[in-house]
C-alpha positions as CSV (number, residue, x, y, z in Angstrom):
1,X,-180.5,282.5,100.1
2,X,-177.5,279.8,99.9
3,X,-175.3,279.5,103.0
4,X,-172.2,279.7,100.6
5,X,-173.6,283.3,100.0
6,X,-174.7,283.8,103.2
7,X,-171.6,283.2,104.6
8,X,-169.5,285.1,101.9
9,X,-171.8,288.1,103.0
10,X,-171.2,287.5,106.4
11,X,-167.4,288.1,106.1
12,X,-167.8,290.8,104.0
13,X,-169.7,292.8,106.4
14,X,-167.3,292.1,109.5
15,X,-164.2,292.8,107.4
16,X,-166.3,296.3,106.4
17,X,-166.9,297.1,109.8
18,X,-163.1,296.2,111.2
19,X,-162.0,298.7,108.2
20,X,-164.7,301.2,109.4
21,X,-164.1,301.1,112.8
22,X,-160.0,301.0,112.3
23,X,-160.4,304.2,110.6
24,X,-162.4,305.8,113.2
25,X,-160.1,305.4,116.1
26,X,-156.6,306.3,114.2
27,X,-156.2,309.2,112.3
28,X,-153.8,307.3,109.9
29,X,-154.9,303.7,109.6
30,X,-153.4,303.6,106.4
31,X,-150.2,304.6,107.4
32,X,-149.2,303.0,110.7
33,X,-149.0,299.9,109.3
34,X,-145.5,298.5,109.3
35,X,-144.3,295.8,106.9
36,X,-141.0,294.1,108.4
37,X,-139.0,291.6,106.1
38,X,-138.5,289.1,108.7
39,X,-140.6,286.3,108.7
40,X,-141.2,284.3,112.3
41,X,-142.4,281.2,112.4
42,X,-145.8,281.8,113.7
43,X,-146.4,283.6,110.1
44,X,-145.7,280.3,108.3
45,X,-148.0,278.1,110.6
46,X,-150.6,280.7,110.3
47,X,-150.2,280.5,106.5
48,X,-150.4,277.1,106.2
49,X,-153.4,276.3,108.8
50,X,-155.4,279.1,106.7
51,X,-154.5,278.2,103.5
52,X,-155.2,274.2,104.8
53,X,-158.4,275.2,106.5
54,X,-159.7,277.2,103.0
55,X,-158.8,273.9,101.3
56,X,-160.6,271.9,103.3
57,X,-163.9,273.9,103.4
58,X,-163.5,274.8,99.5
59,X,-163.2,270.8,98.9
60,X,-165.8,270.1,101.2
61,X,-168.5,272.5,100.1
62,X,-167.6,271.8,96.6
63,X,-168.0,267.8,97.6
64,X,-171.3,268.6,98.9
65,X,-173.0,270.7,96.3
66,X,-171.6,268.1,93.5
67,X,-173.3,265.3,95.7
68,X,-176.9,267.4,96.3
69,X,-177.2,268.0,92.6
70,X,-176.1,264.9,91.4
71,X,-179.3,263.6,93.7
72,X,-181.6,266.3,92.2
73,X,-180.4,265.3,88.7
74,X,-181.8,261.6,89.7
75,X,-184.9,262.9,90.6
76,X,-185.4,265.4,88.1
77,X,-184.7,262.9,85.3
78,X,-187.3,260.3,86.8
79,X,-189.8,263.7,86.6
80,X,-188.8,264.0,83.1
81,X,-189.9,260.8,82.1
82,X,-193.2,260.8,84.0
83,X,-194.0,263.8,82.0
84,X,-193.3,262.6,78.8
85,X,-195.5,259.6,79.9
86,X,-198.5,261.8,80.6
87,X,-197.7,264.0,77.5
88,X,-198.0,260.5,75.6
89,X,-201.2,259.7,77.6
90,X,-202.6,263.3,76.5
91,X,-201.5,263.1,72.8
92,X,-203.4,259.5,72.9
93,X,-206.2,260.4,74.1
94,X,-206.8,264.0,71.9
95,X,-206.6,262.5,69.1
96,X,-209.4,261.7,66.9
97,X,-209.7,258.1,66.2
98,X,-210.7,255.4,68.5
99,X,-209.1,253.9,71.3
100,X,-208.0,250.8,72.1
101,X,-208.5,250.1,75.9
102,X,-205.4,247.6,75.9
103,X,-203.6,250.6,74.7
104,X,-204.8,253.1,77.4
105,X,-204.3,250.0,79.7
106,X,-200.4,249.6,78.5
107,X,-199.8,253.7,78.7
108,X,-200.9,253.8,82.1
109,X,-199.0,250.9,83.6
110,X,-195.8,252.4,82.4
111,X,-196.8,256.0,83.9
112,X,-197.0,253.9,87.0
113,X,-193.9,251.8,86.8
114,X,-192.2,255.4,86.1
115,X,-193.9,256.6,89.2
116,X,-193.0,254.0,91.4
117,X,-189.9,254.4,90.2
118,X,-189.5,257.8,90.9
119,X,-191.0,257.0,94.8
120,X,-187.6,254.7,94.8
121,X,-185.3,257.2,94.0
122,X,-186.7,260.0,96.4
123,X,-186.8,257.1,99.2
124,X,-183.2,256.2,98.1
125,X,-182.1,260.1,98.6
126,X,-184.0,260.6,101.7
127,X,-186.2,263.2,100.3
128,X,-189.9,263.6,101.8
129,X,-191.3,264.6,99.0
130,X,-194.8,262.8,98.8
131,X,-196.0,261.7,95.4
132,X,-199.5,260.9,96.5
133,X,-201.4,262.8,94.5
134,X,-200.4,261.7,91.6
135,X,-201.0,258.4,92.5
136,X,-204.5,259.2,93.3
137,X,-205.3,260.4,90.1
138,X,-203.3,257.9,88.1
139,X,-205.7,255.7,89.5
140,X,-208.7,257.7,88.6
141,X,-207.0,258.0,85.0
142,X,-207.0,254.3,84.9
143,X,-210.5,254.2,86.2
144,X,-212.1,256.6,83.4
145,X,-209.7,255.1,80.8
146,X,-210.6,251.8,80.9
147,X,-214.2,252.6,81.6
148,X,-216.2,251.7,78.8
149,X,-217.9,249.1,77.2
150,X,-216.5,247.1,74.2
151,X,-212.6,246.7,73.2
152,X,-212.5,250.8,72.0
153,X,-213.6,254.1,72.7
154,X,-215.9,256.0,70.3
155,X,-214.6,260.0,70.2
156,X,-218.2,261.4,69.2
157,X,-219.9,259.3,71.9
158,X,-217.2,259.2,74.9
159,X,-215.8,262.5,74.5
160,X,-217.1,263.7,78.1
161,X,-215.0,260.5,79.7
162,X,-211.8,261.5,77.5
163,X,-211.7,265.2,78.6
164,X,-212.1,263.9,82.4
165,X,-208.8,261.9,81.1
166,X,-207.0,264.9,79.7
167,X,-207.7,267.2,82.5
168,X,-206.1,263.9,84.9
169,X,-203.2,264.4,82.5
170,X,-203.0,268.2,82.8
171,X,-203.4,268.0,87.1
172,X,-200.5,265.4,87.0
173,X,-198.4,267.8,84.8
174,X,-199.0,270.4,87.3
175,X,-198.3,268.4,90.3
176,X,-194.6,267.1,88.3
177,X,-193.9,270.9,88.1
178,X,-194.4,271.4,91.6
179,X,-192.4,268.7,92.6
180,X,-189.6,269.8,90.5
181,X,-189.5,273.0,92.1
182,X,-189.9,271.9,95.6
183,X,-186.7,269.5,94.3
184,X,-185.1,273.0,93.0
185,X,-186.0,275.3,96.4
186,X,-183.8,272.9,98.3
């Protein structure tokens, strides 16, 4: 649960109780109280040192939330891309012509500048989140993808070594998606 609700339900149950307690030890709770049209001095501090003090939190919880999702935007955006990299890698690599291992080559080394980059911006944020999975099997991606002999693939004769590629693809998908909701739980 978030502490802003937490704490909201917090109140809410001590104000409950002070209401249910007030009622059980006077008979008219209600009606004893007084309202007097004199105002004393200690009314207006205590007015203004509330209404600071609600200010002050409201500003600073507001402040604070802004600043953690701001971060998680960052992060969340660097995910974004990675994923679209890997969906590009799939899409390459499904279809039914042949490949080019330059191509492969060039596909994978920006899936790994966007990972590096994302392992910046979580460093950056202070966020020990490790990304070392999909490092490990971005490197077996690059491994089986570049893998073969000759300049391109042949589907009917390497299809075995591009479905080891797509199911790379699909466990880095998963990982990105766990990542973004270990990002999101926080």
């Amino acid at each position: 649960m978030n502490k802003v609700v937490k704490c909201v339900l917090i109140v809410t149950v001590v104000a409950l109780l002070v209401v249910f307690f007030r009622s059980l030890y006077c008979e008219r709770w209600l009606c004893s109280i007084k309202y007097s049209k004199e105002i004393s001095p200690l009314d207006i501090i205590n007015i203004i040192v509330t209404s600071s003090v609600a200010i002050y939190l409201g500003h600073y919880i507001t402040k604070k939330l802004s600043a953690e999702r701001y971060e998680k935007e960052f992060i969340i955006d660097d995910l974004r891309l990675i994923e679209s990299n890997i969906g590009d890698i799939y899409t390459y690599f499904r279809g039914s012509s042949s490949k080019d291992v330059s191509e492969v080559g060039e596909k994978i080394e920006i899936l790994e500048k966007s990972v590096e980059r994302l392992k910046t911006t979580l460093s950056v944020f202070n966020y020990d989140i490790s990304v070392s999975s999909i490092e490990d099997k971005l490197k077996k991606l690059y491994a089986e993808g570049t893998n073969f002999d000759g300049n391109t693939w042949d589907p009917g004769k390497d299809t075995a070594q591009i479905a080891v590629c797509m199911s790379y693809c699909g466990i880095m998908t998963t990982e990105i998606r766990k990542i973004v909701k270990d990002i999101n739980d926080n």
